[in-house]
N, C-alpha and C positions, 0 to 999 in steps of 0.2 A: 741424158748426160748427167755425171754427177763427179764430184771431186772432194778431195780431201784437203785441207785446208789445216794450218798451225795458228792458233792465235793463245795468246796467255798461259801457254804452256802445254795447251791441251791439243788435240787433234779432234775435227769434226768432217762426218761425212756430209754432203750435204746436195741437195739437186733444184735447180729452180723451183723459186715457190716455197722452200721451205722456212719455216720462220724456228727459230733456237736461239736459247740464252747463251751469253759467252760471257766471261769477267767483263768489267767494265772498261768500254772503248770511249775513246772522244768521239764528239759527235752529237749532235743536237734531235730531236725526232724531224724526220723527213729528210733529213741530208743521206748524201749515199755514199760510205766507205769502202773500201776494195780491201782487200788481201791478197799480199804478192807470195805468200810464203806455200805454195801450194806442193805438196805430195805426190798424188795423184790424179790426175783426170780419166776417166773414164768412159766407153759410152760404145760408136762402133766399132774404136779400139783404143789401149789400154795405153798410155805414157807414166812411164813412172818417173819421176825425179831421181837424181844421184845430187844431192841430197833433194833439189828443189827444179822442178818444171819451170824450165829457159821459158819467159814470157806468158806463164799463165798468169790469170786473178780472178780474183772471186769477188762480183762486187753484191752489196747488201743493203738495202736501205735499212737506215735506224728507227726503228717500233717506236721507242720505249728505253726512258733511262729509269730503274728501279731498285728496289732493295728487297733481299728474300728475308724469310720466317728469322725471326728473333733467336739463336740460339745463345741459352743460358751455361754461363763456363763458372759451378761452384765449386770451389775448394775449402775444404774442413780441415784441420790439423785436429785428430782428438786428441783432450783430455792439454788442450794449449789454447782456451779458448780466443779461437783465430779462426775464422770464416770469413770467405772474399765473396761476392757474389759479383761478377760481371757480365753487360748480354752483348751481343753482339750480331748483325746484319750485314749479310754480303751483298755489295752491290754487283748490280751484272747491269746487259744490255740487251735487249731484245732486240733481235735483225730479222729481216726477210731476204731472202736471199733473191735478187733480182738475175742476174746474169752471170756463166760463168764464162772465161772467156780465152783464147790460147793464142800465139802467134803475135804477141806483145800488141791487142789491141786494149783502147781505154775505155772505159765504164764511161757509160752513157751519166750525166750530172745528175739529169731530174728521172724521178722514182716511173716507172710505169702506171699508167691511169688502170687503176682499181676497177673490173667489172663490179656491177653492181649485182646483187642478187635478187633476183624479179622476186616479189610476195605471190605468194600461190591464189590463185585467182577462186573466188567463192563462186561456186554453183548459183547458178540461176534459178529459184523456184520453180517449180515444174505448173502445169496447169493443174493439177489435185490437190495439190500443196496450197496453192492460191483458194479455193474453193473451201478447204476446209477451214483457214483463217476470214472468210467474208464474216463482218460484222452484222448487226441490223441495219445499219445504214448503206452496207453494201461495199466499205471500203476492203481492198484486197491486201493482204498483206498485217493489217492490225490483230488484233490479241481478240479472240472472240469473245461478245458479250458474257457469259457464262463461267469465261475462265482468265476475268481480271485478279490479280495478285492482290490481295490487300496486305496491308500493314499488320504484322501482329504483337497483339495488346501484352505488355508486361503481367505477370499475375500479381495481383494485389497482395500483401501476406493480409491473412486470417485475422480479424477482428479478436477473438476470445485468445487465443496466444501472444503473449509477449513477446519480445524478441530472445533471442536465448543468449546469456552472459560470459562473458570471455573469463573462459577460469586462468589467473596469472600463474606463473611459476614462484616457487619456494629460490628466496632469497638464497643465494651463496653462503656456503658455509654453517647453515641451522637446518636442522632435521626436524622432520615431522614427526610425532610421537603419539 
C-alpha cells in the first residue's frame, strides 16, 4: 500500500517503512505525527482525493530534527567595492513512515518496536583448521610457534650522515641574483 501525502508544500509518495526528509515539522525524536492532507492512497485499489481523501492519514514517527549542507549566498557589485557573503542551512525532519491508514482511523501513539538485525554468525573452525594452529604445547586454536608476529624495529638513521637541512624560502619581495 502506499499514498501520497502534502506537507510543506511539497507532495511525497511514500509506503510503510519508508523514512524521508520533509521541511521542518514539530515534533520531538520518537513522537509519532500523522498527516491528514492525503492525495492518494493506493494499493488493491486506487482513491483519489478531490482535493483530499475523506479520512485518510499518514502517520510517521520522528527520526531526527537536523540541518542540511551550508549553502553559501555571495553577492559582488563590480567596480563598487560591495560584497555580501551570507551562508545559510535548511532545516528539515527526518520521518519514518509507520502506518498509513483510511476510514477515519487514528495512529497508533507509540512508534512500532524496531526488529533487531541478527550479526551474521562466524563459522566454526573445522577440525584441519584446528590442527594446523596446534601449538608445541598442544593448545588449539593459538598462533603457531613459528609464526608469532613480532614487533618491528624502527630503522636507525646512519651514523656517517647528517640529518639533511631545511632549505627556507627567499623573503617577499627581494630576488635572488
Amino acid at each position: 500500500m502506499f499514498a501520497v501525502f502534502k506537507t510543506g508544500g511539497k507532495q511525497y509518495r511514500v509506503a510503510a517503512e519508508d523514512v524521508l526528509q520533509v521541511d521542518k515539522i514539530a515534533g520531538a525524536p520518537g513522537e509519532i505525527v500523522a498527516f491528514g492532507e492525503v492525495l492518494v492512497v493506493g494499493g488493491d485499489s486506487v482513491m483519489l482525493g478531490a482535493p483530499t481523501v475523506a479520512g485518510a492519514t499518514v502517520a510517521a514517527e520522528v527520526l531526527d530534527q537536523a540541518r542540511g549542507p551550508k549553502i553559501i549566498a555571495f553577492k559582488k557589485r563590480r567596480r563598487k567595492n560591495s560584497r555580501r557573503k551570507r551562508g545559510f542551512r535548511q532545516e528539515f525532519t527526518l520521518l519514518r513512515i509507520t502506518e498509513i491508514l483510511t476510514d477515519g482511523k487514528e495512529p497508533n501513539k507509540t512508534p512500532p518496536p524496531r526488529p533487531r538485525r541478527a550479526s551474521a554468525p562466524t563459522p566454526a573452525p573445522d577440525a584441519t583448521d584446528a590442527a594446523e594452529t596446534t601449538t608445541a604445547a598442544g593448545e588449539a586454536g593459538a598462533v603457531p610457534a613459528g609464526k608469532a608476529k613480532k614487533p618491528k624495529a624502527k630503522a636507525a638513521p646512519k651514523a656517517g650522515k647528517p640529518a639533511p637541512k631545511r632549505k627556507s624560502a627567499p623573503a617577499k619581495g627581494k630576488t635572488k641574483k
